[in-house]
C-alpha positions in Angstrom: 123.5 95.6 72.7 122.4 96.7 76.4 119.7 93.6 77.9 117.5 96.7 78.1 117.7 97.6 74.6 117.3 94.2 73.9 114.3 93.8 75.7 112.9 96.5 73.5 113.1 94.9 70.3 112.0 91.9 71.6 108.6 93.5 73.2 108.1 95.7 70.2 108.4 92.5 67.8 105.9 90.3 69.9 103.8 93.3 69.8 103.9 94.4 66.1 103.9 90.5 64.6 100.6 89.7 63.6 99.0 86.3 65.1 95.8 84.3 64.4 93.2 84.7 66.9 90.0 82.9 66.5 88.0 85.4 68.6 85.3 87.4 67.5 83.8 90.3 69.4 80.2 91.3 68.0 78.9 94.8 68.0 76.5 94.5 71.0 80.1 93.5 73.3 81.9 96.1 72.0 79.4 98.8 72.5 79.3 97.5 75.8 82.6 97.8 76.6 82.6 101.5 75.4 79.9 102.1 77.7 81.5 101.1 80.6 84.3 103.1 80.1 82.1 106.1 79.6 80.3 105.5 82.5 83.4 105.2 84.9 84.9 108.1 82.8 81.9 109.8 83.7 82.2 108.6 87.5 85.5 109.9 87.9 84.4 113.5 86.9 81.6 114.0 88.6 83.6 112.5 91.9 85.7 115.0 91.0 83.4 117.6 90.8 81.9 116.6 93.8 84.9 116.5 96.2 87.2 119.4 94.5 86.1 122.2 97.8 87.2 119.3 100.1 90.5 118.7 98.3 91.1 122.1 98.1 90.4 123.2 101.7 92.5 120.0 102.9 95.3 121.2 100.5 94.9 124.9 102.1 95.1 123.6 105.8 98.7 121.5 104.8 100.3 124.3 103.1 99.2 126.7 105.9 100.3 124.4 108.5 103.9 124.7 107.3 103.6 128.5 107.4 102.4 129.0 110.5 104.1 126.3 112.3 106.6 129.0 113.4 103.6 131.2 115.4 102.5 130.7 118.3 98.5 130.2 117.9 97.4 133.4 120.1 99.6 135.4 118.2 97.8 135.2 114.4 101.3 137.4 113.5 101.8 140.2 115.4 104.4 141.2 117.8 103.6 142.3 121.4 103.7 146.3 121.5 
Protein backbone atom coordinates (compact mmCIF):
# COMPACT_ATOMS: atom_id res chain seq x y z
CA UNK A 1 0.00 0.00 0.00
CA UNK A 2 1.21 3.49 -1.49
CA UNK A 3 1.93 6.22 1.84
CA UNK A 4 -0.75 8.12 -0.07
CA UNK A 5 -3.31 5.48 -0.01
CA UNK A 6 -2.39 4.93 3.34
CA UNK A 7 -2.94 8.30 4.36
CA UNK A 8 -6.49 7.86 3.14
CA UNK A 9 -7.62 5.26 5.29
CA UNK A 10 -6.09 6.77 8.04
CA UNK A 11 -7.92 10.42 7.47
CA UNK A 12 -11.10 8.72 6.59
CA UNK A 13 -10.93 6.50 9.89
CA UNK A 14 -10.20 9.55 12.23
CA UNK A 15 -12.92 11.13 10.40
CA UNK A 16 -15.69 8.53 10.48
CA UNK A 17 -14.81 7.12 14.27
CA UNK A 18 -17.13 8.55 16.56
CA UNK A 19 -15.60 10.52 19.70
CA UNK A 20 -17.05 12.01 22.93
CA UNK A 21 -17.33 15.69 22.87
CA UNK A 22 -18.76 17.42 25.81
CA UNK A 23 -19.77 20.46 23.78
CA UNK A 24 -23.07 21.71 23.41
CA UNK A 25 -24.23 24.27 20.89
CA UNK A 26 -27.74 25.84 21.85
CA UNK A 27 -30.22 26.98 19.24
CA UNK A 28 -29.67 30.77 19.58
CA UNK A 29 -25.51 29.94 18.43
CA UNK A 30 -26.40 27.88 15.82
CA UNK A 31 -28.92 30.21 14.29
CA UNK A 32 -26.26 32.58 14.59
CA UNK A 33 -23.90 30.86 12.77
CA UNK A 34 -26.37 30.37 9.83
CA UNK A 35 -26.93 33.89 9.75
CA UNK A 36 -23.53 34.83 9.24
CA UNK A 37 -23.11 32.72 6.55
CA UNK A 38 -26.19 34.02 4.86
CA UNK A 39 -25.14 37.38 5.34
CA UNK A 40 -21.60 36.95 3.70
CA UNK A 41 -23.40 34.60 1.13
CA UNK A 42 -25.44 37.46 0.56
CA UNK A 43 -22.28 39.86 0.51
CA UNK A 44 -20.55 38.01 -2.06
CA UNK A 45 -23.55 38.35 -4.54
CA UNK A 46 -24.48 41.48 -4.37
CA UNK A 47 -20.44 42.47 -4.74
CA UNK A 48 -20.91 40.55 -7.47
CA UNK A 49 -23.59 42.16 -8.83
CA UNK A 50 -22.22 45.26 -8.23
CA UNK A 51 -18.79 45.04 -9.88
CA UNK A 52 -19.79 42.41 -12.85
CA UNK A 53 -19.75 45.76 -15.82
CA UNK A 54 -16.17 46.46 -14.30
CA UNK A 55 -15.00 42.84 -14.59
CA UNK A 56 -16.41 42.51 -17.77
CA UNK A 57 -15.09 45.72 -19.45
CA UNK A 58 -11.50 44.94 -17.69
CA UNK A 59 -11.81 41.32 -19.18
CA UNK A 60 -12.74 43.08 -22.76
CA UNK A 61 -9.74 45.46 -22.74
CA UNK A 62 -7.16 42.18 -21.92
CA UNK A 63 -8.53 40.04 -24.55
CA UNK A 64 -8.57 43.04 -27.01
CA UNK A 65 -5.17 43.97 -26.15
CA UNK A 66 -3.89 40.67 -27.47
CA UNK A 67 -5.71 41.22 -30.74
CA UNK A 68 -4.75 44.31 -31.59
CA UNK A 69 -1.30 44.35 -30.36
CA UNK A 70 -0.30 43.65 -33.94
CA UNK A 71 -1.98 47.26 -35.32
CA UNK A 72 -0.58 50.06 -35.23
CA UNK A 73 -3.04 52.48 -33.10
CA UNK A 74 -3.87 55.04 -36.10
CA UNK A 75 -4.66 52.35 -38.24
CA UNK A 76 -8.06 50.76 -36.32
CA UNK A 77 -7.40 47.92 -39.36
CA UNK A 78 -7.32 49.17 -42.54
CA UNK A 79 -4.61 49.17 -45.04
CA UNK A 80 -3.30 52.48 -46.69
CA UNK A 81 -5.05 52.79 -50.30
Amino acid sequence: MTFLKLLVVIATFLLVWPTPVHAYIDPGTGSLVLQIIVAGVMAGLYLFKRYWNKIKILIGHILNRDSTAEMPPDSHGQEDA
